[in-house]
C-alpha positions as CSV (number, residue, x, y, z in Angstrom):
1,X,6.5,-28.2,-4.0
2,X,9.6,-26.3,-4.4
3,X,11.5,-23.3,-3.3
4,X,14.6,-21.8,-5.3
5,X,16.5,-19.2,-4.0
6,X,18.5,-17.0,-5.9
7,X,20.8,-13.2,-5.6
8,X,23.6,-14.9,-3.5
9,X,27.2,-14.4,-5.1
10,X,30.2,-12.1,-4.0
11,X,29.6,-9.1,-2.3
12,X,32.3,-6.3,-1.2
13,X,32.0,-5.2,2.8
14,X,30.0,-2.9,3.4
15,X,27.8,-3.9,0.2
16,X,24.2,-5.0,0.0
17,X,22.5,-8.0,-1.5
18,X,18.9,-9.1,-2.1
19,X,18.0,-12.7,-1.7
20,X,15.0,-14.0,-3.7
21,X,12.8,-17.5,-2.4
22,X,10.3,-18.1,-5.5
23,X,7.9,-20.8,-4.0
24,X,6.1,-23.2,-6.3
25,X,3.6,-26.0,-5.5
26,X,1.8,-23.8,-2.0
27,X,1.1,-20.3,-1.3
28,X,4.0,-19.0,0.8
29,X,0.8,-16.3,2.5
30,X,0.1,-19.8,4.3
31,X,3.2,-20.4,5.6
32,X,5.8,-19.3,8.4
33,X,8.7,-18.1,5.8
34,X,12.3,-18.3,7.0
35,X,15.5,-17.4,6.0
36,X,18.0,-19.8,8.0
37,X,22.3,-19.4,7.1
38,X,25.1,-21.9,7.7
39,X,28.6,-19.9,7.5
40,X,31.9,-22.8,7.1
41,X,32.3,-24.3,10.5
42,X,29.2,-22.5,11.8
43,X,25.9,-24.1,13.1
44,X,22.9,-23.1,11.3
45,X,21.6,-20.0,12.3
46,X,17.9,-18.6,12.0
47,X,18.0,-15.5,10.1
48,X,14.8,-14.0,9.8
49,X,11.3,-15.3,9.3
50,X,7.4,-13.7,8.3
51,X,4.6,-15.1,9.7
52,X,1.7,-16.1,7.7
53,X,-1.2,-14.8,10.0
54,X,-0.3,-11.1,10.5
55,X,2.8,-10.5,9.2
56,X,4.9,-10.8,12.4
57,X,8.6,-10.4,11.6
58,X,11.8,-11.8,13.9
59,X,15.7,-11.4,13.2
60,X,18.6,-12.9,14.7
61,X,20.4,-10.3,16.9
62,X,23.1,-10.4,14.3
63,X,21.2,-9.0,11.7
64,X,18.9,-6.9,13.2
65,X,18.7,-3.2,11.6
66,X,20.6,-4.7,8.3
67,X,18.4,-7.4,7.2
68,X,15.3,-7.4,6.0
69,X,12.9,-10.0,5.4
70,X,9.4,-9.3,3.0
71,X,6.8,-11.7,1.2
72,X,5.2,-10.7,-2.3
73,X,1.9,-12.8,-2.5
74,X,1.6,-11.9,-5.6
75,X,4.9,-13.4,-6.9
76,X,4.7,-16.2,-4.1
77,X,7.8,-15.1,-3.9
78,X,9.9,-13.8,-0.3
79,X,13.4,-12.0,-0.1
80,X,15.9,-11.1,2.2
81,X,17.5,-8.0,2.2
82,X,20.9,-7.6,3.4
83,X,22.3,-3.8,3.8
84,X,26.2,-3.8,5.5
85,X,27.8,-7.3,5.3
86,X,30.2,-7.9,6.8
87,X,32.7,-11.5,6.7
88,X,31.2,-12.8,9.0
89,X,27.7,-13.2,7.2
90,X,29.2,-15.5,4.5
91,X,27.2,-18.6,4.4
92,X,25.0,-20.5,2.4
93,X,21.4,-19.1,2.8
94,X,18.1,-21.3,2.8
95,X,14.4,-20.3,2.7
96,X,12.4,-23.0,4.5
97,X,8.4,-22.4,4.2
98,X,6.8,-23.8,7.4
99,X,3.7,-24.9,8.9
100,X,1.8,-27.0,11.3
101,X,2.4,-30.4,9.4
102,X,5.3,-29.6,7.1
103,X,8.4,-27.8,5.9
104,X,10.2,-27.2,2.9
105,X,13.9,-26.2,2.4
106,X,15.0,-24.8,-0.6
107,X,19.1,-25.9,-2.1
108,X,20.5,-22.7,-1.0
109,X,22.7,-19.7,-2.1
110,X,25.9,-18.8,-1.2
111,X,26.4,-15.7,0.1
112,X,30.7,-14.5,0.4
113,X,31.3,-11.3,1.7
114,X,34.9,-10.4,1.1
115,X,37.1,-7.5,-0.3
């Protein structure tokens, strides 16, 4: 089982970036998919997640209307959006696949919004 994200780098404010989770080893359809960040000195936050039965999709207050989180079942593969950074969204940025029994984090991307 693994998940590798990928798309983070250095991004202007203002900019827009597109986070990639390609899931290996489970079908990601079968699980809750997340997008969780941890900016320096920050607490993890929960960014946005998909829910496997019915699509249901959540985001933080912080990132609602920019983000936005979808699921290609036929790349098992889920991304994350992200229209008008700003600073304060650098962070390192983890998809987690979860469900009843289990969940999986993938090593992260780092994500550094700055001019």
């Amino acid at each position: 089982v693994q998940l590798v994200e990928s798309g983070g780098g250095l991004v202007q404010p203002g900019g827009s970036r597109r986070l990639s989770c390609a899931a290996s080893g489970f079908t990601v359809s079968s699980y809750v998919m997340s997008w969780y960040r941890q900016g320096p000195g920050k607490e993890r936050e929960l960014v946005a997640s998909i829910v496997n039965t019915g699509g249901s999709i959540n985001y933080a207050d912080s990132v609602k209307g920019r983000f936005t989180i979808s699921r290609d079942n036929a790349k098992n593969t889920v991304y994350l959006q992200m229209t008008s950074l700003q600073p304060a969204d650098t962070a390192v940025y983890y998809c987690t696949a979860t469900s009843l029994w289990v969940e999986y984090w993938g090593q992260g991307t780092q994500v550094t919004v700055s001019s």
